[in-house]
Structures are given as C-alpha cells and as structure tokens.
N, C-alpha and C positions, 0 to 999 in steps of 0.2 A: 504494500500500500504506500503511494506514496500522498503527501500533503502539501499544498502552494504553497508559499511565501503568505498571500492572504491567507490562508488557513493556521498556521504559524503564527502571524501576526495578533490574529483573531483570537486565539486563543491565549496569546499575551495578555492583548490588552484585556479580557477578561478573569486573568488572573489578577490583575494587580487592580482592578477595579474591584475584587471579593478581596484583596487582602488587605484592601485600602475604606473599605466599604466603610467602617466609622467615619469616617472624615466627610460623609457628604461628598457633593460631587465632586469629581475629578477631572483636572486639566488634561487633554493630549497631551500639552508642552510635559505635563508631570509624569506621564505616563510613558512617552517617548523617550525621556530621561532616562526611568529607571529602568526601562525594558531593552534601551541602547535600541531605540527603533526609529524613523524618520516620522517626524509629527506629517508632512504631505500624505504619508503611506496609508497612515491610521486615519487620517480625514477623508481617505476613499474606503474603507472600509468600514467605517461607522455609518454610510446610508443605508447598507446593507440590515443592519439591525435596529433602525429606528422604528420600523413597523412591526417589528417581529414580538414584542412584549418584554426583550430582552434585555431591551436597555435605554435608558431614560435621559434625557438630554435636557439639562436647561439654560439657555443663552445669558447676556448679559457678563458682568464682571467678577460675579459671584458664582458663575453657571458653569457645566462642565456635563462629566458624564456619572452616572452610576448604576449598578446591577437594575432591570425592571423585574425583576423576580428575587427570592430568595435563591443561596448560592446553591444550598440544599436540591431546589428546583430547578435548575440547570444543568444541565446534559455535556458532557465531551459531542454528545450527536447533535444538540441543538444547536450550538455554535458553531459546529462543522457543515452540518446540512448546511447552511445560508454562502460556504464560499467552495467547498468542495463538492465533487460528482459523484462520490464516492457512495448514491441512494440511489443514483440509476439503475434500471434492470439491466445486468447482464446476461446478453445472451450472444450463443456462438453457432447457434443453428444444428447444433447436434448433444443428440439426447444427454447421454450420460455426463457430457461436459455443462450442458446449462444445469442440469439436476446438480452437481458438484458445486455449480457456481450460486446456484439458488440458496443451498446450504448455508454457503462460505458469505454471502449479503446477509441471511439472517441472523449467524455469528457473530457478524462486525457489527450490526444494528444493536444484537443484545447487549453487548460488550462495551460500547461507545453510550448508550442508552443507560447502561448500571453504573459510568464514572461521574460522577456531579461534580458542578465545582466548587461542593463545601470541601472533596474530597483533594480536589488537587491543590487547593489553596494551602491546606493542611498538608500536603507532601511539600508545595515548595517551601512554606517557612521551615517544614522541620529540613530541610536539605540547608536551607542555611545555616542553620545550628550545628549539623553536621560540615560545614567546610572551615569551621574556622578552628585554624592550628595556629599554636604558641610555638 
C-alpha cells in the first residue's frame, strides 16, 4: 500500500490538531512548524475536510483549525478516505484474483477503520518520551 504526500500530510496535520486539541484552535503556520511541513501544502489540503465533519475552521485572528469530532471518533480510514484511492473497488477481471482482492479491501477497511486518532495521538507522545537520551 502505498500513501501520497496528501495523505501523509493529512494525517499530520491531524495528529497535532488531537495533541494540541486543549489549546483551541490551531494555526497552519503552528502546525506547519511543528510537523516541519509547508503551510501552502496544508492550505490545499484542508478544503478537502471542511465538509467532511472533520474539522472545524474559524477565520479571523483568533481563528485557526480544530478536530470537528472527538479524536476517539476519528478513523486512520476517515482521514485517508478524503485524499487516498485506496476505497476503490479493485478489480482485475478474473475470479480468484478479484475474490483475493475483495478480501484484502475489507482487511484494510477493518484495520484503518479500528485505529482512531485518540489512539495514535497517544503513540506519538508516548514515542517522544521514548526518544529522549541523556
């Protein structure tokens, strides 16, 4: 399986809007910062989930981005479905290979479907607690 750059990004920037989620909303420029990502990149990426329920937007100079769901309630699938293809039907016109592949979609669906991002929020801080050496 491979994943875009948006899809990458995408999933950046909604880590650090669930690990930043006290704060109210969040800047790109903040977010671009801490993610080492290009604030242009992410402002083509965020139309993509302004309808989606996903994510909340408020303009102005106090305005920024934040989760529209709990983090609990968001998916590794829901944030991927909006930039990756990776829901399409695959099919190859012959039996045993589409039955194989039919499988192999509803695997990835269940899989991508059971990660939230209360959960990954919680692997990346604990990853940082885990890299720092004295």
């Amino acid at each position: 399986m491979k994943i875009s750059a948006k899809g990458i990004a995408a999933v950046q920037l909604f880590l650090d809007l669930g690990e930043h989620e006290a704060e109210g909303y969040v800047s790109l420029v903040d977010v671009a910062k801490r993610k080492d990502l290009s604030k242009k990149f992410l402002e083509q990426i965020v139309p993509l989930y302004k309808n989606s329920g996903l994510l909340l937007v408020k303009g102005g100079n106090q305005g920024g981005y934040r989760l529209g769901k709990e983090a609990k309630d968001i998916s590794l699938k829901d944030i991927l479905s909006l930039t990756e293809s990776l829901f399409a039907p695959s099919s190859s016109g012959v039996f045993p290979l589409d039955e194989a592949l039919t499988r192999i979609d509803a695997e990835l669906d269940a899989y991508l479907s059971s990660l939230t991002l209360e959960k990954l929020v919680e692997q990346q801080i604990e990853s940082y607690s885990n890299s720092w050496s004295i």
